[in-house]
Kinemage of the C-alpha trace (Angstrom):
@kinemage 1
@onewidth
@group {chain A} dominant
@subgroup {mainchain}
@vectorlist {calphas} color= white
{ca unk a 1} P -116.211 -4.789 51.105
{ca unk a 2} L -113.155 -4.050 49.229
{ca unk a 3} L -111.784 -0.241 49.195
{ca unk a 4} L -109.789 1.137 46.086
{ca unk a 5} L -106.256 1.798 47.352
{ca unk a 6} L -105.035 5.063 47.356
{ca unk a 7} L -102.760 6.146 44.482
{ca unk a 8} L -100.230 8.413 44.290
{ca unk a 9} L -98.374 10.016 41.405
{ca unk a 10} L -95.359 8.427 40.256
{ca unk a 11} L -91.639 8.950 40.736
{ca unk a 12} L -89.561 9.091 37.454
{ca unk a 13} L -86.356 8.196 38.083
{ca unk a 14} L -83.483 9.478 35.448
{ca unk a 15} L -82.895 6.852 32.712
{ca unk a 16} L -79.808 4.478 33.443
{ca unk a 17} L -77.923 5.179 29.816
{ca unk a 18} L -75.586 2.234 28.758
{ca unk a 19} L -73.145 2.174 25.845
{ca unk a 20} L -71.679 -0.594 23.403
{ca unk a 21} L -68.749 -0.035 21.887
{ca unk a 22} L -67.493 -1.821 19.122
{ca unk a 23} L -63.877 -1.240 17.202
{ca unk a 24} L -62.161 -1.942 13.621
{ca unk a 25} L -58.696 -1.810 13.759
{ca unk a 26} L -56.497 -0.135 10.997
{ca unk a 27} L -53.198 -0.266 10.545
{ca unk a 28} L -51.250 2.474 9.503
{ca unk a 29} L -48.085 2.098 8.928
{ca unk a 30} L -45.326 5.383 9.768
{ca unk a 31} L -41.926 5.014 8.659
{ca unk a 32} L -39.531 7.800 10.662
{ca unk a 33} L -36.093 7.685 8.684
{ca unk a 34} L -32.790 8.699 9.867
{ca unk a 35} L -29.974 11.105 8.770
{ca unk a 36} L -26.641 12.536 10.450
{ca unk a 37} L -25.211 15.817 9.123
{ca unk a 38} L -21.371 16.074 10.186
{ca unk a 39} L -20.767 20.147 10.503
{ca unk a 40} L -17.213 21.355 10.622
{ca unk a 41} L -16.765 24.314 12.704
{ca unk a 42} L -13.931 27.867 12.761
{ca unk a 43} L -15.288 30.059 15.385
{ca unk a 44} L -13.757 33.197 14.629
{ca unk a 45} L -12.932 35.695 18.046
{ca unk a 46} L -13.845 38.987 18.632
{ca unk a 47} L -11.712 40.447 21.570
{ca unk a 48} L -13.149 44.184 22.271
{ca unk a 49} L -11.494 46.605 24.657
{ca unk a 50} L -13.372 49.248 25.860
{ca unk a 51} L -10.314 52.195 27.110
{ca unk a 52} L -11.675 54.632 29.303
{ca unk a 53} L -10.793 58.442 29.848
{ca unk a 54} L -12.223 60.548 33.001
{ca unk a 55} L -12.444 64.815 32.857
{ca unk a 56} L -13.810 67.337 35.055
{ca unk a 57} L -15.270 70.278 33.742
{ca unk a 58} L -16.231 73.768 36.623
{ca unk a 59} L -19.408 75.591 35.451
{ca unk a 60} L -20.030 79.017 36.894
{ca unk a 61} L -23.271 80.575 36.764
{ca unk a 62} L -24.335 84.481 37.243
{ca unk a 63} L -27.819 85.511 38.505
{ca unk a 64} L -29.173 88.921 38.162
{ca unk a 65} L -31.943 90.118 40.226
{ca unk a 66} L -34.004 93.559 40.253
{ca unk a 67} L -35.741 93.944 43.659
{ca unk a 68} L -37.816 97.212 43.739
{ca unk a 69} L -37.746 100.178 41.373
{ca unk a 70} L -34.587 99.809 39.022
{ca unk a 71} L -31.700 103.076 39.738
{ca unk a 72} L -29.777 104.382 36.920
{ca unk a 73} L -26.668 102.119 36.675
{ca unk a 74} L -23.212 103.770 36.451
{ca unk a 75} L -22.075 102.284 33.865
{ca unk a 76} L -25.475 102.886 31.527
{ca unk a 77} L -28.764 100.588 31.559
């Protein structure tokens, strides 16, 4: 007697990519020319002098105050 194997479902695997590449060559040709500028130079100085001066100046300040009910003032208010 002969028994039907058992069967599963199947595994897919990913797909195993593979590339071909293939190349043309061109040949472009870049041409880089040269040129020398001579520059002649006067540097003109600036000398600066910064002279310096110190003063002092004394402020006075006067405060008034009013503490309670105001009294006539001598000399007028």
């Amino acid at each position: 007697m002969h028994c039907r194997p058992h069967v599963v479902a199947p595994i897919v695997h990913p797909p195993k990519c593979c590339e071909q590449h293939y190349f043309d060559a061109t040949v472009v040709p870049h041409i880089h020319p040269s040129h020398t500028t001579h520059v002649n130079h006067h540097i003109f100085q600036h000398q600066h002098y910064f002279p310096h001066t110190e003063s002092v100046v004394n402020e006075v300040a006067n405060q008034h105050f009013h503490c309670g009910v105001p009294a006539p003032f001598p000399w007028g208010y």
